[in-house]
Every structure is written in C-alpha cells, then in structure tokens.
C-alpha positions, 0 to 999 in steps of 0.5 A: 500500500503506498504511503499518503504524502503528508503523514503526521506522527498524530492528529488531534481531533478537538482543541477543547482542553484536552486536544490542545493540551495532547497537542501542545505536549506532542508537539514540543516533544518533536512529534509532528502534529496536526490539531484539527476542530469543527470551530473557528477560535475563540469559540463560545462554550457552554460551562460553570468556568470552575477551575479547582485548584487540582486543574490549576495544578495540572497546568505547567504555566500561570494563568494570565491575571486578566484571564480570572474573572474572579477567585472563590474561597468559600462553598455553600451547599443547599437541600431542602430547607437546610445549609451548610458553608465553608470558606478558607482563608486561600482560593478554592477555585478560580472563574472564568471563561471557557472562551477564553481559557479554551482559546488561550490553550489553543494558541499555547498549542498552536504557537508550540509549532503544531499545524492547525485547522479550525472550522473543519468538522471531522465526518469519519475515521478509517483505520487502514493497515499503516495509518489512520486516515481522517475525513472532514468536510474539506479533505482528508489526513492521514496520522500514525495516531489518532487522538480523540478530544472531540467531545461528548459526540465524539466521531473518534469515540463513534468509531472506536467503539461503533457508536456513541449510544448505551453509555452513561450520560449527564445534561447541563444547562447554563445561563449568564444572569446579572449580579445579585447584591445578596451573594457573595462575590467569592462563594460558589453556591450548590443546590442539591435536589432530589429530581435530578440526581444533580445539582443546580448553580450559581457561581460568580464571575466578576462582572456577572453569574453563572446558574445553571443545572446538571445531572443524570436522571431528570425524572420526567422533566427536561434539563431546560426546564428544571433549570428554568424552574429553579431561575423563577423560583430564585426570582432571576431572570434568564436569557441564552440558556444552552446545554450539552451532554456530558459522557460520565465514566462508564466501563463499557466504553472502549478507551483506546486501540493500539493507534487510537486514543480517547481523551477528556469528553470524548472518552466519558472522563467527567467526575459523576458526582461534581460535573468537574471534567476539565481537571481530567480533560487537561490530565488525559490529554498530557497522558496520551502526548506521553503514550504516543511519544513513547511509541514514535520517540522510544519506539515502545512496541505497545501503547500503554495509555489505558494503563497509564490514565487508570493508575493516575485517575481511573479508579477515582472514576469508578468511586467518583460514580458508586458515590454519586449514586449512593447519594442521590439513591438515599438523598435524605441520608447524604444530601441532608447531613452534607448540607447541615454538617459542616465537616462533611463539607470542609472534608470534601473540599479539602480532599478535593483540593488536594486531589484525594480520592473518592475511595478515602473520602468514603471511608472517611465518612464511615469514621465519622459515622460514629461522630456524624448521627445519620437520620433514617431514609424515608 
C-alpha cells in the first residue's frame, strides 16, 4: 500500500482542553502534529468556568491575571430547607471563561509549532493497515495516531467503539444572569435536589453569574426546564440558556486501540458526582502526548495509555460514580447531613483540593459515622 504524502506522527481531533493540551505536549516533544476542530477560535462554550485548584495544578504555566474573572474561597451547599458553608482563608477555585481559557490553550498549542485547522468538522475515521486516515468536510489526513478530544459526540469515540449510544450520560444547562447584591462575590453556591440526581448553580464571575443545572436522571422533566424552574423560583431572570451532554465514566466504553486514543469528553472522563471534567480533560490529554511519544520517540512496541490514565485517575472514576449514586439513591441520608454538617463539607473540599480520592473520602465518612448521627431514609 503506498504511503499518503503528508503523514503526521498524530492528529488531534478537538482543541477543547484536552486536544490542545495532547497537542501542545506532542508537539514540543518533536512529534509532528496536526490539531484539527469543527470551530473557528475563540469559540463560545457552554460551562460553570470552575477551575479547582487540582486543574490549576495540572497546568505547567500561570494563568494570565486578566484571564480570572474572579477567585472563590468559600462553598455553600443547599437541600431542602437546610445549609451548610465553608470558606478558607486561600482560593478554592478560580472563574472564568471557557472562551477564553479554551482559546488561550489553543494558541499555547498552536504557537508550540503544531499545524492547525479550525472550522473543519471531522465526518469519519478509517483505520487502514499503516495509518489512520481522517475525513472532514474539506479533505482528508492521514496520522500514525489518532487522538480523540472531540467531545461528548465524539466521531473518534463513534468509531472506536461503533457508536456513541448505551453509555452513561449527564445534561447541563447554563445561563449568564446579572449580579445579585445578596451573594457573595467569592462563594460558589450548590443546590442539591432530589429530581435530578444533580445539582443546580450559581457561581460568580466578576462582572456577572453563572446558574445553571446538571445531572443524570431528570425524572420526567427536561434539563431546560428544571433549570428554568429553579431561575423563577430564585426570582432571576434568564436569557441564552444552552446545554450539552456530558459522557460520565462508564466501563463499557472502549478507551483506546493500539493507534487510537480517547481523551477528556470524548472518552466519558467527567467526575459523576461534581460535573468537574476539565481537571481530567487537561490530565488525559498530557497522558496520551506521553503514550504516543513513547511509541514514535522510544519506539515502545505497545501503547500503554489505558494503563497509564487508570493508575493516575481511573479508579477515582469508578468511586467518583458508586458515590454519586449512593447519594442521590438515599438523598435524605447524604444530601441532608452534607448540607447541615459542616465537616462533611470542609472534608470534601479539602480532599478535593488536594486531589484525594473518592475511595478515602468514603471511608472517611464511615469514621465519622460514629461522630456524624445519620437520620433514617424515608
């Protein structure tokens, strides 16, 4: 089989976080690149703008000042008729904007000497005996690997696992609202219900609020209209909601081939109980730069990045959902002591921060059962 003219040793499909992340480490690892997305940049992206300060941690450079909207050192957690809070004398997390974070990490990518195309939707894959060919709307190209970054309708993950359907799903909706002289300017707002198997939001952002909704089990009502629901009930006014589908972490789903790698949306790397999915996003895209590089660069025989992203955050997955679920199943035992004591919610923050795992956090619970009356489930 003759070889195509331009092959490049990967090609990047999406530059969200985790494509501009794989893209950027390949690339300054010598390794020829091409990154490839569907939109032109900067581009508008539906998001809360969290960033933990483990996603913070995860980046090898400092976020630019103006970047930060504004930086948050408390939480306050509401169910039913019941509220906990905590605040620390540090930021928790930073707000911003994921049109402009997600930009920032497509020019850090970009200027690192990887060819780019934006504006052009990859259609389909075709796995050929030497390299992996990629289609879009305006020609084709042909890598020795693939790396899928291209969200929750991910044609990477299509592909690779003979479509999208059957695996476990969240829905978020998010609207911009002004601000409100009775919240604070640095605390980021939860509001736990028993319909959605979620939680709905209101974060700050300097000049303006983000609100939204998200979860796994809507009970009959659509997302769009729970969140509309919990704006009226709060007395705020709403404009421009838009809303995605969120890939939660589900075994089922097959992450990589011997020459395909799935990464951050695209591959269902989304904690089931926060919604949090950059920290993993940024993380699996500097695991498979690494898988990738030791294959062309070291000539490694196998690619060993299912290993590699499991070891670093893999199990924490799997805990993240049996957790999720242990909650919002028994809600009235969780939900309202997570909302009334504020241990459990210092814990949680605290783990969260320092990156510990769902597994401890857990069994730190079951410490504390002794200290911590849980009430009975009705």
């Amino acid at each position: 089989m003759d070889m195509p003219t331009t092959l490049y040793d990967v090609i990047v499909v999406g530059a969200g976080p985790a494509g501009s992340t794989a893209a950027r480490c390949c690339s300054e690892k010598g390794i020829k690149t091409l990154l490839i997305d569907k939109a032109d940049f900067p581009r508008y992206k539906p998001c809360g703008g969290s960033l933990s300060l483990r996603t913070m941690s995860c980046l090898d450079f400092e976020l630019p000042p103006d970047l930060i909207e504004a930086e948050c050192t408390g939480v306050k957690v509401y169910y039913k008729d019941k509220s906990a809070a905590y605040k620390k004398p540090d930021r928790i997390a930073v707000m911003v904007s994921r049109k402009k974070f997600d930009n920032l990490l497509y020019e850090r990518a970009r200027d690192s000497g990887c060819m780019t195309l934006t504006g052009e939707r990859v259609v389909s894959i075709e796995n050929k005996r030497d390299y992996i060919m990629v289609n879009t709307e305006k020609g084709t190209y042909t890598g020795m690997f693939v790396i899928g970054a291209d969200g929750a309708n991910s044609v990477v993950s299509r592909f690779l696992n003979g479509g999208n359907r059957g695996y476990l799903f969240a829905s978020a909706f998010v609207s911009e609202i002004p601000l409100l002289p009775s919240l604070e300017k640095d605390v980021l707002h939860f509001y736990f219900d028993d319909a959605c198997s979620g939680y709905a939001w209101i974060f700050p952002h300097g000049a303006y609020l983000s609100a939204g909704i998200w979860g796994t089990n809507w009970n009959n009502s659509s997302p769009l209209d729970s969140l509309k629901g919990f704006l009226k009930s709060h007395n705020l006014p709403f404009d421009k909601i838009r809303g995605h589908k969120m890939p939660l972490w589900d075994r089922k789903r097959k992450i990589c081939s011997d020459k395909i790698l799935l990464t951050g949306d695209a591959a269902g790397f989304i904690d089931s109980f926060s919604g949090e999915g950059i920290y993993t996003a940024i993380l699996s895209g500097k695991i498979a730069a690494e898988s990738v590089s030791d294959c062309i660069i070291n000539k490694a025989a196998v690619c060993d990045y299912e290993k590699r992203r499991y070891a670093v955050f893999g199990n924490n997955l799997r805990y993240a959902l049996c957790f999720s679920r242990m909650v919002h199943k028994f809600p009235r035992i969780f939900l309202d002591k997570f909302a009334s004591d504020e241990r459990l919610l210092r814990r949680y923050i605290d783990n969260h921060a320092s990156n510990t795992s769902y597994r401890n956090y857990i069994r730190s619970l079951i410490r504390l059962k002794a200290k911590v009356k849980f009430g009975k489930s009705a």
